[in-house]
Backbone bond lengths (Angstrom), bond angles and torsions (degrees), N, CA, C in turn:
res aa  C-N    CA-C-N  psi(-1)  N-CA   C-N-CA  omega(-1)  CA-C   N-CA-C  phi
1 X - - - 1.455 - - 1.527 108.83 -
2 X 1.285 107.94 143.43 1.621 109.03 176.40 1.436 110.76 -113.62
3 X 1.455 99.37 133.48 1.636 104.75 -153.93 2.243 86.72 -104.31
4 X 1.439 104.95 109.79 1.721 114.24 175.91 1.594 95.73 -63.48
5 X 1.379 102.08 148.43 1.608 108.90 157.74 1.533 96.38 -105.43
6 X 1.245 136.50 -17.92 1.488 117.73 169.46 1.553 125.78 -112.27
7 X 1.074 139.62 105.88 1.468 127.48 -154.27 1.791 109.99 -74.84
8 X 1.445 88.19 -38.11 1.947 100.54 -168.55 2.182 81.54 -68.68
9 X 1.068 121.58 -60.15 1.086 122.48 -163.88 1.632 102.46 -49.63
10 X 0.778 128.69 -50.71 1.507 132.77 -159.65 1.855 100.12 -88.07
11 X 1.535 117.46 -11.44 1.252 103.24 172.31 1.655 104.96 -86.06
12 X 1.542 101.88 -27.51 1.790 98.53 -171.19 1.474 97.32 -67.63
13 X 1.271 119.65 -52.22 2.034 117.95 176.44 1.535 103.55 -45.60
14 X 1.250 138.96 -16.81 1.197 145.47 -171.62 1.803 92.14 -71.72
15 X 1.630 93.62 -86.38 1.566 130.17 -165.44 1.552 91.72 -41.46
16 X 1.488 111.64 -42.18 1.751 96.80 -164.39 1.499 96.59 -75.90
17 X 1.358 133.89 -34.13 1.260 115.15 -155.55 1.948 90.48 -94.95
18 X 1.274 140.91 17.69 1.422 135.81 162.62 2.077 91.29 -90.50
19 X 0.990 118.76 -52.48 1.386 109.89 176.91 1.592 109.55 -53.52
20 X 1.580 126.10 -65.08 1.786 107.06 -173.15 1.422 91.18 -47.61
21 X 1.305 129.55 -48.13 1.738 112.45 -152.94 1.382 107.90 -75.65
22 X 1.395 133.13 -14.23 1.712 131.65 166.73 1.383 96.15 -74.30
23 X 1.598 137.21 -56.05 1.435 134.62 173.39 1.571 106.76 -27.98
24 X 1.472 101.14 -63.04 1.577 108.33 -149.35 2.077 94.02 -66.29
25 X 1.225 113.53 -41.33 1.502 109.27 -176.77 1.614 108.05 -62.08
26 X 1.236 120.85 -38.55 1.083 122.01 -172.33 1.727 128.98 -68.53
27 X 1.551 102.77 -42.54 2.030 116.35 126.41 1.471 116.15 -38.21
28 X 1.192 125.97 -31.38 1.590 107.27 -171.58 1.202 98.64 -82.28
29 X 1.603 121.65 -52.28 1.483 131.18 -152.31 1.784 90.72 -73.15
30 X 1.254 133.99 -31.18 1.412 115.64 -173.20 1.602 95.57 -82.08
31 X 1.556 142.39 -53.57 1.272 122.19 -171.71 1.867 113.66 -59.20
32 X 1.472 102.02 -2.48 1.642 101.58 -153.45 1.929 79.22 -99.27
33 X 0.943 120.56 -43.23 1.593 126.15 152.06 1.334 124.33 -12.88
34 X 1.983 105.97 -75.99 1.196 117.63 162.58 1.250 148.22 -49.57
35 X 1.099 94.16 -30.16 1.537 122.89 177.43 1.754 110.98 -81.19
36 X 1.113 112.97 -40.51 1.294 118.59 166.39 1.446 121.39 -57.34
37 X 1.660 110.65 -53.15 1.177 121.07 166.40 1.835 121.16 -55.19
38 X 1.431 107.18 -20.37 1.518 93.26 -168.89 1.638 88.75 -83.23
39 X 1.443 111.60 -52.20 1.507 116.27 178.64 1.692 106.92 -20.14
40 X 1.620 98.95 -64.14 1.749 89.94 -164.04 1.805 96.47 -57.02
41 X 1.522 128.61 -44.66 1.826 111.86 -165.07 1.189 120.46 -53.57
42 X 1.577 93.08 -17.46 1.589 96.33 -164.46 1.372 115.15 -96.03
43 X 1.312 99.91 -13.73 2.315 115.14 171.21 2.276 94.54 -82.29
44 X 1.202 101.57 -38.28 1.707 104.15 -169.51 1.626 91.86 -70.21
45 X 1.280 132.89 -39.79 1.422 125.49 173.13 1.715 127.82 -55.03
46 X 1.694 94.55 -50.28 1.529 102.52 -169.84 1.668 87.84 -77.42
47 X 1.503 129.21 -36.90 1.574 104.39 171.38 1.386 137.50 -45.74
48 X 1.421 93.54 -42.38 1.760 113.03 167.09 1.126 120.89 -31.74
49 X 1.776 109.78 -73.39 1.314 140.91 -177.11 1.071 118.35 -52.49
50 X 1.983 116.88 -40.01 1.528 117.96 167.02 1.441 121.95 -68.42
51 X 1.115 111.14 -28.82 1.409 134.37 163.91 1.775 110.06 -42.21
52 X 1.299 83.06 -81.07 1.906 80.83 167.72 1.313 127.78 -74.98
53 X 0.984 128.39 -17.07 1.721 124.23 143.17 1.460 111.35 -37.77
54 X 1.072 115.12 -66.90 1.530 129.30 177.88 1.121 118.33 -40.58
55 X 0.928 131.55 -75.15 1.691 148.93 152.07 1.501 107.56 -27.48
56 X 1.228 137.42 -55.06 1.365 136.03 167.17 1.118 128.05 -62.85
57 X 1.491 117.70 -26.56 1.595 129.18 149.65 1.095 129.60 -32.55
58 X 1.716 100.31 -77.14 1.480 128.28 160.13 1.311 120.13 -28.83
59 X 1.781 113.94 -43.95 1.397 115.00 -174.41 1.533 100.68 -85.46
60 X 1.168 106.84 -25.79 1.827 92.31 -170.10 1.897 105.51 -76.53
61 X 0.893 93.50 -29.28 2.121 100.65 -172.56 1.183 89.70 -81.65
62 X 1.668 148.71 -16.68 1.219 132.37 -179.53 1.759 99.60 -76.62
63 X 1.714 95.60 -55.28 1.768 95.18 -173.27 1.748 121.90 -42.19
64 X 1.476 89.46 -46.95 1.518 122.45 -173.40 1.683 107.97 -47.83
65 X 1.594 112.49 -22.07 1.754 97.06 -160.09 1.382 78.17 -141.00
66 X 1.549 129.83 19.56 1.185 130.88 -162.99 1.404 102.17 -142.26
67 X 1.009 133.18 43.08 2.117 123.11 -165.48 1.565 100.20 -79.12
């Protein structure tokens, strides 16, 4: 146990270090945000792309058995 010689002092060292640590979560949750968000552009892209793969498939096996 750690015995304070100042109580008011050791509650403000308290209070300040609950504020950096609400700061510091509040930085996490917005990059943890971002990061989420790039995830989804980057699943809406490769859908795209399979999409038109697909579609270009389709068109080539149509030409292909179709001249």
């Amino acid at each position: 146990m750690v015995w304070v010689r100042n109580p008011e002092q050791e509650i403000v060292r308290l209070q300040e270090q609950v504020h950096k640590l609400e700061r510091e979560m509040l930085r996490l949750r917005a990059s943890r945000r971002v990061l989420l968000d790039l995830v989804a552009f980057q699943d809406r892209q490769q859908r795209l792309r399979i999409g038109a793969l697909e579609r270009e498939n389709r068109r080539l096996r149509h030409r292909r058995y179709n001249p």
